[in-house]
C-alpha positions in Angstrom: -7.7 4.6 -5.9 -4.7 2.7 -5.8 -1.8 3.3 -7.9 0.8 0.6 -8.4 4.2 1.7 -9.8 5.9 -1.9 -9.7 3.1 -4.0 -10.2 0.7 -4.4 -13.4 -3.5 -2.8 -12.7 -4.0 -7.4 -13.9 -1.7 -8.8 -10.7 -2.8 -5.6 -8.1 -6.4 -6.7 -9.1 -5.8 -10.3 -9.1 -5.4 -9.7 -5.1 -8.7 -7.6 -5.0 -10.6 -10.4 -7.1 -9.2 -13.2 -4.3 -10.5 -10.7 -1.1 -13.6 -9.7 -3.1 -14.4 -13.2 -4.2 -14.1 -14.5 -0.2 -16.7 -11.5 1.1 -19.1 -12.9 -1.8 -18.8 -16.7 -1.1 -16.7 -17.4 -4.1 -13.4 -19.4 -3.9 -11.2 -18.1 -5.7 -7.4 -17.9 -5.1 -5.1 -15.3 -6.0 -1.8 -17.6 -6.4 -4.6 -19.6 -8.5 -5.5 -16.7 -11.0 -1.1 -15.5 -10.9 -0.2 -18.9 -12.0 -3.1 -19.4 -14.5 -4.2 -22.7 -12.3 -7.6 -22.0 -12.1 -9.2 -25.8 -11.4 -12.3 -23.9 -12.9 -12.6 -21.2 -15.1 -15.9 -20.8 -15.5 -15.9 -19.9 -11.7 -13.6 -17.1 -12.2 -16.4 -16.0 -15.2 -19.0 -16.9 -13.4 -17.2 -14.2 -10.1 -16.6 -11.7 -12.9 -20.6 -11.4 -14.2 -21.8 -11.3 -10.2 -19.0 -8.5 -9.7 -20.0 -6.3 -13.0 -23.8 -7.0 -12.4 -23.1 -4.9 -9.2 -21.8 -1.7 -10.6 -18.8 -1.7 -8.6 -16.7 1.2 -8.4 -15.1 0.9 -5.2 -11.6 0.7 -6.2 -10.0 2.5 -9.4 -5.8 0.5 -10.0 -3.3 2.2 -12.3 -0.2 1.1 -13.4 3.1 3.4 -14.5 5.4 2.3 -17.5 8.2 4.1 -19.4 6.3 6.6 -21.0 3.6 7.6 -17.7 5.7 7.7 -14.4 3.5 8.6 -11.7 4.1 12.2 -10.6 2.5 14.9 -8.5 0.9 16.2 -10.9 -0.4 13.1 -12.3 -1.9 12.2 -9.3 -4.1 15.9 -9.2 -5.3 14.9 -12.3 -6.6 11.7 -11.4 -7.7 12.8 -8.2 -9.6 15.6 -10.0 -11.5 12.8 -12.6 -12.1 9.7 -9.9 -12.7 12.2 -6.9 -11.7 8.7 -4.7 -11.6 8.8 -0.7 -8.3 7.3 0.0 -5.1 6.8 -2.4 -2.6 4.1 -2.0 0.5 4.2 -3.9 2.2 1.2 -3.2 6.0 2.0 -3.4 6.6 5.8 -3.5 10.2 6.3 -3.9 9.5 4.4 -7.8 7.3 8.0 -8.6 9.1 10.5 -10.9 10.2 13.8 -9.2 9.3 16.8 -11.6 11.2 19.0 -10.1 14.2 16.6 -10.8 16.1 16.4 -7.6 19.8 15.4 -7.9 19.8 13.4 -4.5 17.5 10.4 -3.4 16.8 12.3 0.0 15.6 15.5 -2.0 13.2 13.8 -4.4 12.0 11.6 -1.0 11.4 15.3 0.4 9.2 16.7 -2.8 7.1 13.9 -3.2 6.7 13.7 0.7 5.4 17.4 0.9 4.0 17.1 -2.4 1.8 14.3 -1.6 1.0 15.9 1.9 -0.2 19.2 -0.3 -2.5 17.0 -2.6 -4.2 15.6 0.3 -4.9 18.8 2.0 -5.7 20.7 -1.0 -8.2 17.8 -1.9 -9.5 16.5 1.4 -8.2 13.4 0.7 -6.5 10.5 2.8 -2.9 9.5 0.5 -0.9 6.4 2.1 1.8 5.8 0.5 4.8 2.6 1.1 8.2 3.0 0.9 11.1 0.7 1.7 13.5 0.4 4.9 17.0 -0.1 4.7 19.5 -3.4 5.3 20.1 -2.5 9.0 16.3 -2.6 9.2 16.1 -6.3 7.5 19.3 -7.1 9.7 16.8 -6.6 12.7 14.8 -10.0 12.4 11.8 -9.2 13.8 11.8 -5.6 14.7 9.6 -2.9 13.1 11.4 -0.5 11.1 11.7 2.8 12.8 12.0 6.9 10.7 15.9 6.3 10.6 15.3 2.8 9.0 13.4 4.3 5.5 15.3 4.0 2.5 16.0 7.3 0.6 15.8 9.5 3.8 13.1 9.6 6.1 11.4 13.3 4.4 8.7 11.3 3.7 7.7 10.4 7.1 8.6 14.0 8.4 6.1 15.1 5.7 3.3 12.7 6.9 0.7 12.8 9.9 1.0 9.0 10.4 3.8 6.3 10.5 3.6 2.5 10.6 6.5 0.5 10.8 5.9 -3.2 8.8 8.0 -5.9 9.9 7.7 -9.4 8.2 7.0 -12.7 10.5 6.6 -15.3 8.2 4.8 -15.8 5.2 1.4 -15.0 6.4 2.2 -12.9 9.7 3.3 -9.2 10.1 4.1 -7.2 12.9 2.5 -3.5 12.7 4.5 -0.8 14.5 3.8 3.2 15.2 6.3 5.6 14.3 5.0 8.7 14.1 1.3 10.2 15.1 0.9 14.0 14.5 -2.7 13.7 16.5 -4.7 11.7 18.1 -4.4 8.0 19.6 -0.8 6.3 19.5 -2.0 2.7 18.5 0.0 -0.5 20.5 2.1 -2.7 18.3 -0.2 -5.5 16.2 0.5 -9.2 14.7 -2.0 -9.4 11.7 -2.5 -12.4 9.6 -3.1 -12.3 6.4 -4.2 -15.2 3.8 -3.3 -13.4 0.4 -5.2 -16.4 -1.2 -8.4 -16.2 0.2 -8.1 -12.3 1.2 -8.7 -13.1 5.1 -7.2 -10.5 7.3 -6.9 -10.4 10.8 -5.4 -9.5 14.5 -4.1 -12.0 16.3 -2.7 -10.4 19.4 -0.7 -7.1 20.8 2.4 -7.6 21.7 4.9 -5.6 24.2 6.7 -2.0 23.0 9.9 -2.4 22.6 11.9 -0.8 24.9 13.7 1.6 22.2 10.4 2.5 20.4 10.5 5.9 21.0 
């Protein structure tokens, strides 16, 4: 289940159609269906009645507007209907706080814990993004670190694993460990990824900085 407070369920699914689409031998491209260039829209149809004709329900997207901010208790709900495996909420810190914290580092440490209680309670895997700071984006290059996360770092004190994203260029990240309650602390990793035609991959580790810890 993946829950999108900034972005619309048509452009979050617009990238699942382009990553889909690849792992079914259709080309399709995700800036193609944003930009309303398809060269072919009866492709696009045609990739629509092959993904329906499979009873898909792998993925469920929902979108939050003025009058449905996504809260904790929102998320129970819909956790408790779908019963999905994993939820992703891409960009926590635009969820509401219900109970109504006055500073940004408070709501960051209700919805932290909050989302750490739903996926206990449920047996569920939650990951959520947030954003890091300017002296973060000042660091060219350099993944993030917990004192780099925008609005307080509750969130990753709340949570049993922490990645660091740090943007390469258009099509390369860097992938850094912050935190790891248990089990294996994973090396640093340059992934690739074609948002057009959904390819992801690794393309090499690369050395720990000498202040990661």
């Amino acid at each position: 289940m993946y829950l999108s407070p900034e972005m619309t369920v048509e452009e979050t699914e617009f990238r699942f159609d382009a990553i889909n689409a690849h792992h079914m031998e259709v080309s399709i491209k995700n800036s193609d269906l944003t930009l309303a260039k398809l060269p072919d829209a009866r492709l696009y149809k045609d990739y629509l009645a092959q993904l329906q004709g499979q009873n898909r329900r792998d993925f469920i997207t929902a979108d939050s507007d003025l009058n449905r901010r996504f809260t904790i208790s929102g998320i129970q709900s819909m956790i408790f209907e779908y019963k999905p495996d994993m939820v992703c909420i891409d960009g926590v810190y635009l969820m509401e706080d219900e109970e109504g914290a006055e500073q940004s580092w408070q709501k960051m440490m209700h919805l932290g814990y909050g989302l750490k209680n739903l996926a206990m309670i449920n047996k569920v895997v939650i990951m959520a993004s947030t954003q890091a700071n300017r002296e973060a984006a000042a660091k060219e290059f350099m993944t993030p670190k917990a004192h780099h996360i925008s609005y307080g770092d509750a969130l990753a004190q709340a949570a049993d694993r922490v990645f660091g994203i740090a943007m390469i260029d258009e099509s390369t990240i860097k992938i850094g460990t912050i935190k790891v309650r248990s089990g294996k602390w994973c090396p640093e990793l340059m992934i690739q990824f074609d948002v057009d035609s959904g390819d992801i991959k690794e393309l090499a580790e690369v050395e720990t900085e000498g202040d990661y810890f």
